[in-house]
N, C-alpha and C positions, 0 to 999 in steps of 0.2 A: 455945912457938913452933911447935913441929911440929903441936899442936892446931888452930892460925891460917891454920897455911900445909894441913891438911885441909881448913879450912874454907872457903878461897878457893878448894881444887880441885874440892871439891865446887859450890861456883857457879860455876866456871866449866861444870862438866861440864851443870847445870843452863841456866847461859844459853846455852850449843852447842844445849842441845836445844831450848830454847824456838825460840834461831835460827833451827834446823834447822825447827820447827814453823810458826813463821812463814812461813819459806819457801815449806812445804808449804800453808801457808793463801792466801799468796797467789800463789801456783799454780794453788789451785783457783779463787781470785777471777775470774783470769785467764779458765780456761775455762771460770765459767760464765760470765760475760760474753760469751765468744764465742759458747756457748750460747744466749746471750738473743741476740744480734745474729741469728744464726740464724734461731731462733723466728722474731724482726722480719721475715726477710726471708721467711720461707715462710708468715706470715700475710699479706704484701702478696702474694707470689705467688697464696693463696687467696683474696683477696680481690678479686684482676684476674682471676680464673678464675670467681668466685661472680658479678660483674661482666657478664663475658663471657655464664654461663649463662642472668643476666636480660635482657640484648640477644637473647640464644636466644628465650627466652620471651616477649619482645614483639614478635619477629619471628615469632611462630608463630601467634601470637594474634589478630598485627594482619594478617597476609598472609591471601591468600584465591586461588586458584587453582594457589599452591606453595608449599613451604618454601623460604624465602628466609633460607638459613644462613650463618654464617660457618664450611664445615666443612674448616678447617683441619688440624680433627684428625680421622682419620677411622678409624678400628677399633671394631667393635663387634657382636655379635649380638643379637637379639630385635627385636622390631616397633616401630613409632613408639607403640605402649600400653602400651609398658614406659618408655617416658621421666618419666612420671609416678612411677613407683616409683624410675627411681634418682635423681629429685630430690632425692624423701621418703628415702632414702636417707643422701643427701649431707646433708641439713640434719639428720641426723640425726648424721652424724660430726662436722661443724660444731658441733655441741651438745655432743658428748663433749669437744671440744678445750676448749671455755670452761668445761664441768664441770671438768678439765683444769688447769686453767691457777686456777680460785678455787682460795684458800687454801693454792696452792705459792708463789706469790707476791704478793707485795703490798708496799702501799710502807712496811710496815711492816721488811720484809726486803728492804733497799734497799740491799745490799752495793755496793761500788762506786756508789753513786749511781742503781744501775738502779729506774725506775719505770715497772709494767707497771699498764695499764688494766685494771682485773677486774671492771667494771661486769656482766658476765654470769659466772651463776653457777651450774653445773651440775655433774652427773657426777662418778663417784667410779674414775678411769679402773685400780685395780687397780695389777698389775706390770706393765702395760702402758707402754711408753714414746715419749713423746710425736712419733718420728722414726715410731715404728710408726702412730701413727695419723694424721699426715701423709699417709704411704706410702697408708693405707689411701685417704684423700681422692685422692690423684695416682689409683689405682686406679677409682676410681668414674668421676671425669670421664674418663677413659680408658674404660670402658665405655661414657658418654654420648657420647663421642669413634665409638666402634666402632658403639652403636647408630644412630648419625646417619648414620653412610655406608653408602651404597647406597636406604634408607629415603626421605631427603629430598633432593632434587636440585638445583642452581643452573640447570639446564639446560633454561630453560622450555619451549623446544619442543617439547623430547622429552617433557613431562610432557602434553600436547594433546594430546586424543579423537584425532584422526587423523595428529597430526603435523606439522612442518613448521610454518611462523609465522603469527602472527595470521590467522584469516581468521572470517568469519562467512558462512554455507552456506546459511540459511535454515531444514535442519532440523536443526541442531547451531550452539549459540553459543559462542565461545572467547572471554572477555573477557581482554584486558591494562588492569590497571589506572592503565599510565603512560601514555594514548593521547598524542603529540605536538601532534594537531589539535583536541583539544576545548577547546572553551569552553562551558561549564557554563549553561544557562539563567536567571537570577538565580528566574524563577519556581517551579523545578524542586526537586524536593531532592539534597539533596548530594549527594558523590558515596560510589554504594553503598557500606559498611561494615558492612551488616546484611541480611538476606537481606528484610522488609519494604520496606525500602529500593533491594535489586533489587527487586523483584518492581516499586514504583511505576517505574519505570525501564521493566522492560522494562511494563508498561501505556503507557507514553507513546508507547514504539515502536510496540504493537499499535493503537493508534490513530488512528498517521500512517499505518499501511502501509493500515488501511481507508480513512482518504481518498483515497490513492492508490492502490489498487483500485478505488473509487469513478469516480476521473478517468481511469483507464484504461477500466473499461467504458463510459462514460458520453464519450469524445472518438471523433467524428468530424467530422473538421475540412472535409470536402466533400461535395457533392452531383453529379449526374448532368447531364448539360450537354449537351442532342446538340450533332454538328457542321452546319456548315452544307451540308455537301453527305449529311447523312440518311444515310449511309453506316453513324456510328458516334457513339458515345456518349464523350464524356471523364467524364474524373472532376476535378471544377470545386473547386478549392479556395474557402472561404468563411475557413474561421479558421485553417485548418495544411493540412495535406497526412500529418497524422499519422491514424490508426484505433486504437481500441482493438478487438484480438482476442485470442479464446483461443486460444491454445497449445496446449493438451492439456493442460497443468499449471494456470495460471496465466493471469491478463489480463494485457496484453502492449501497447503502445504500439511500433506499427510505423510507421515512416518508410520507405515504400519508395525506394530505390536508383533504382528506375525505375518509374515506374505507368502500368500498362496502360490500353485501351481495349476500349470494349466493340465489333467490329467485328460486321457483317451476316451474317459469314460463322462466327460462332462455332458450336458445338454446347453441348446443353445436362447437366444430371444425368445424365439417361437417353442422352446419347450423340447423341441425334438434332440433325439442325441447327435453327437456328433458322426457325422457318416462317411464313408473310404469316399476317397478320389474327388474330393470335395473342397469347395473353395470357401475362406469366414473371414471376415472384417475379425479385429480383435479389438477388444475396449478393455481399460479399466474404470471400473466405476466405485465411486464414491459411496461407502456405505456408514460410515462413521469417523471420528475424529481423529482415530491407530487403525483405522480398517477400511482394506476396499475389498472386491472380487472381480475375476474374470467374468467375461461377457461376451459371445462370439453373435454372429448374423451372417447367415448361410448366404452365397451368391446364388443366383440361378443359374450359372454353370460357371466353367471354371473361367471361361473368357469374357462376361458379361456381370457386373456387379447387378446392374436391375434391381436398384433399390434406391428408397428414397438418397436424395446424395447426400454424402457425410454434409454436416453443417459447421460453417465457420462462422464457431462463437468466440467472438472477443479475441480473432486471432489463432483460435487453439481449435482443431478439429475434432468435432464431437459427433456422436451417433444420430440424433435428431436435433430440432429445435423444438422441443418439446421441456417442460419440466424433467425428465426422466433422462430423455436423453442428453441434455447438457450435462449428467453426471457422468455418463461415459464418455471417455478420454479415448481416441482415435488411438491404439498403439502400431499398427500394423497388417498384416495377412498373411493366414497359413495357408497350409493346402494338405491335406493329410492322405495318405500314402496307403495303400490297398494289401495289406503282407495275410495273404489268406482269408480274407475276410476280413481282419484285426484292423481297426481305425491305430498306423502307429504313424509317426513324422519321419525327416527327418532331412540330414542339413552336410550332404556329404558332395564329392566334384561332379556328381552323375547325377543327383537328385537336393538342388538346393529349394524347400518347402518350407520357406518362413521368409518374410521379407518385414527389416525394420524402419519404423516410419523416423524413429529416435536413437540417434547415435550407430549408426550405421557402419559395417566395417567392412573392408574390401576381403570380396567373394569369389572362387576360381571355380567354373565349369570347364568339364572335357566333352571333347566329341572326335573319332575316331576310329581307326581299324585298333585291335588289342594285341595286336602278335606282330611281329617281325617281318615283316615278308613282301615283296612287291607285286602287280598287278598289271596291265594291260589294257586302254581304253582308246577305243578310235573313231567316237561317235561325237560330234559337233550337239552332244546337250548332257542337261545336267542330272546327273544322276548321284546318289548316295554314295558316299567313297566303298571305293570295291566291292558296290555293285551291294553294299548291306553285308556281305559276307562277315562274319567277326566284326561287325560295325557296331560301334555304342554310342547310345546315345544320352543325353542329358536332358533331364526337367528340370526347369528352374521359374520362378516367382521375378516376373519384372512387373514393374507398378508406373516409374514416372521414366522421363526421358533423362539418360544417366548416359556419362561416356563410357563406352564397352573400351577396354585396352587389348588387344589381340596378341596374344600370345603364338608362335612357331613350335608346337610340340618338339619332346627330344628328337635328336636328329635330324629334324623337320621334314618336310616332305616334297622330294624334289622329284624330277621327271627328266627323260630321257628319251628321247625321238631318235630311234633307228633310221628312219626314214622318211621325209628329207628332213636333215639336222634341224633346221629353222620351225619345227613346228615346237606348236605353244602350247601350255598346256596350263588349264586355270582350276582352281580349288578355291571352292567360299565356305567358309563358316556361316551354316544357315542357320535363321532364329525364324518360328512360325509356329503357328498355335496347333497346328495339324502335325500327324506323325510322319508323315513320309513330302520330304520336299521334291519337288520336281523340276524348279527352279532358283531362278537367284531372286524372284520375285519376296518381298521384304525381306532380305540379306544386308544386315547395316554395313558389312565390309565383302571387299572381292580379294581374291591374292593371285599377282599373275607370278607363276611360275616359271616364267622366262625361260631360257633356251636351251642346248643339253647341259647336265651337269651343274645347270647354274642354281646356288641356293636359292631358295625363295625369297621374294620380296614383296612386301605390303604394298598395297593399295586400299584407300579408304573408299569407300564409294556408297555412299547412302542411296537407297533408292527408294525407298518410303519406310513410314514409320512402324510400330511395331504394337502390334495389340496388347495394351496392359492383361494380365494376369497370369494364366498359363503360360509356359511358351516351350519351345523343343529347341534343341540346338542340336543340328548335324553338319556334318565337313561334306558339301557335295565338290564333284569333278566332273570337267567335261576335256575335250578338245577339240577347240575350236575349228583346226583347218580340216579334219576328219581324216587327219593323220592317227596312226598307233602311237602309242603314247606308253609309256612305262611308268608306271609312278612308284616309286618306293620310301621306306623310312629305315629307321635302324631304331632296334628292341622293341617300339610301340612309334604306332603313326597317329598324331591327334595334332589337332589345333585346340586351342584353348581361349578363353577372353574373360576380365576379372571385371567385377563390375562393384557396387557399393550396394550393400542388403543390410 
């Protein structure tokens, strides 16, 4: 019996200790479980941080004039070229966890029911323990944390060439790529994401701002206008009241505030006044952003400009090439009119004294006997109609080569040969920069008068050109065969020709 009752103490002592073993086993079941819950929770925390760092990385990649961070966390030393290495870093500690983690567990060793995913297979992490290289991961992004502040900024305006918000300058561009007002051309390409992609962009700009440069040198909205008391000149709108002028920098579309006149009493370039029987270039010039003024430059006489020659800037005729003078805009030429001493203009069929360089309108001169009456000629050369008698004549402003339209005064001016009927008899409208013509020498047209009773008829007949500035227009007569010749009109006898001023 005492053998039996050994036997039972010894199992019981046995089943204590197994108890006891048990215990201890599920003890540990206990914490590793906790363990594994752990694990759980700081693979999900790495994995809202791996997460996180690829939102980094597509905000870096995809942004383009700042870093646009989440930088929440902010410690770190080294440059934004070090962000690359603690990636490769990081996915490098990421690797040792999954090295790691194959073949400690699986669902083979499913104590308690636990089943861990080991689809990644790496790394043979040593006596290293797996809080240590968590720790190591919190580490890393904490330097990515520290790298990132200060390096890359939220604070876009502070990141601008000059500072301060959106602006574009003309020689510095700051693009924001959220504008509020754009709407995107359908024709256009998208919007920039690639530096070709700028570049067609900014091409589309450089190609607007040339047509408008283009429309700024290329507008002037009015012409020269005298008044009716000869005194002074307006400046006559046609299409705006706007000018394109230079600046000094830049063509420039000025609206002035208030627009001057050209008055009798001005002075010119040179300081001097304006003086009778005298020939000026006329400018506007550029004096502010609502404001220009007149500007004249005397000829040296009335048929010879004798000055440095206008300059073609950029297309647009301007006074010099000089600083000063590319603000003067080329508008035209007077010629002012001697009424007693009195500098006045003026813009009438006997005396047209103003010629437009811009928007130009068709202009009629006469030349002519003033009365009724006929005359008698039987000399083979050319003389002033009727000999000057009651003869008028015209001044007018021609500047480029322009078609003259020839006009037949009322009744026109026909001819009659008593003797022999066949004889001819010719009349020109002379243009010449001298008062008195003697021939048909530079006469852009002839008019032969054909035979008795016959109305007249044109002939064009150029025979050389015609000196820009001054010029005279008179109606000479001859007869050719050196027959008598009759010429007569009815109410007034003139030829007339209209030109563009």
């Amino acid at each position: 019996m005492q053998g039996i009752s050994d036997e039972f103490d010894s199992v019981a002592t046995t089943t204590s200790g197994l108890d006891s073993r048990l215990t201890t086993a599920e003890s540990d079941i206990a914490t590793a479980e906790g363990n594994i819950i752990t694990l759980q929770s700081s693979m999900s925390t790495t994995e809202t941080d791996i997460d996180n760092l690829e939102t980094f990385q597509s905000t870096t990649t995809s942004d383009a004039g700042y870093l646009g961070l989440d930088t929440t966390v902010s410690n770190l030393t080294g440059t934004p070229t070090d962000i690359d290495g603690y990636i490769g870093a990081i996915d490098t500690e990421i690797g040792d966890i999954d090295t790691a983690l194959a073949g400690k567990v699986d669902d083979t060793d499913d104590i308690g029911g636990l089943l861990v995913d080991v689809s990644v297979t790496e790394y043979s992490p040593g006596s290293s323990t797996l809080d240590a290289y968590l720790s190591a991961i919190d580490t890393e992004f904490g330097n990515v944390d520290t790298a990132i502040s200060g390096k890359a900024s939220t604070d876009h305006d502070a990141s601008h060439i000059d500072g301060g918000s959106d602006v574009i300058d003309g020689d510095k561009i700051e693009i924001t790529w959220t504008p509020t007002n754009y709407t995107r051309d359908s024709t256009t390409p998208s919007e920039a994401s690639a530096d070709d992609q700028l570049t067609a962009h900014f091409q589309g700009v450089d190609t607007r701002l040339e047509v408008i440069e283009h429309l700024a040198r290329n507008c002037s909205g009015g012409r020269m206008k005298i008044q009716a008391s000869k005194l002074a000149i307006d400046w006559e709108s046609v299409s705006s009241n706007e000018i394109g002028l230079w600046n000094g920098s830049e063509w420039v579309v000025v609206l002035a505030s208030s627009i001057p006149t050209i008055a009798n009493t001005d002075t010119d370039l040179d300081s001097n006044a304006l003086a009778v029987d005298s020939m000026y270039d006329v400018y506007i010039q550029y004096d502010s952003a609502t404001s220009w003024s007149w500007q004249y430059k005397k000829w040296t006489s009335t048929t010879n400009r004798n000055l440095t020659a206008l300059y073609d800037f950029d297309g647009v005729l301007v006074q010099a090439n000089d600083s000063d003078g590319k603000k003067r805009r080329y508008i035209g030429v007077i010629m002012t009119w001697d009424d007693g001493g009195t500098v006045k203009f003026n813009d009438g069929r006997l005396g047209r004294y103003i010629w437009n360089h811009y928007h130009q309108q068709p202009k009629t001169v006469w030349g002519g006997v003033a009365a009724a009456t006929s005359w008698s000629y039987s000399t083979n050369a050319w003389r002033v109609l009727n000999g000057g008698t009651n003869h008028y004549q015209a001044v007018f402003i021609l500047m480029e080569d322009r078609s003259i339209i020839l006009y037949i005064g009322q009744g026109g001016i026909g001819s009659y040969a008593s003797s022999p009927y066949n004889a001819a008899a010719w009349t020109v409208p002379g243009f010449n920069s001298s008062t008195v013509l003697s021939s048909d020498a530079g006469c852009t047209f002839e008019q032969y008068n054909g035979w008795e009773y016959s109305i007249s008829r044109q002939y064009v007949h150029t025979t050389s050109g015609i000196t820009p500035g001054k010029q005279y227009y008179n109606t000479l007569e001859r007869a050719p065969d050196g027959n008598q010749i009759t010429f007569y009109g009815y109410q007034k006898t003139y030829t007339t020709f209209t030109t563009m001023m």
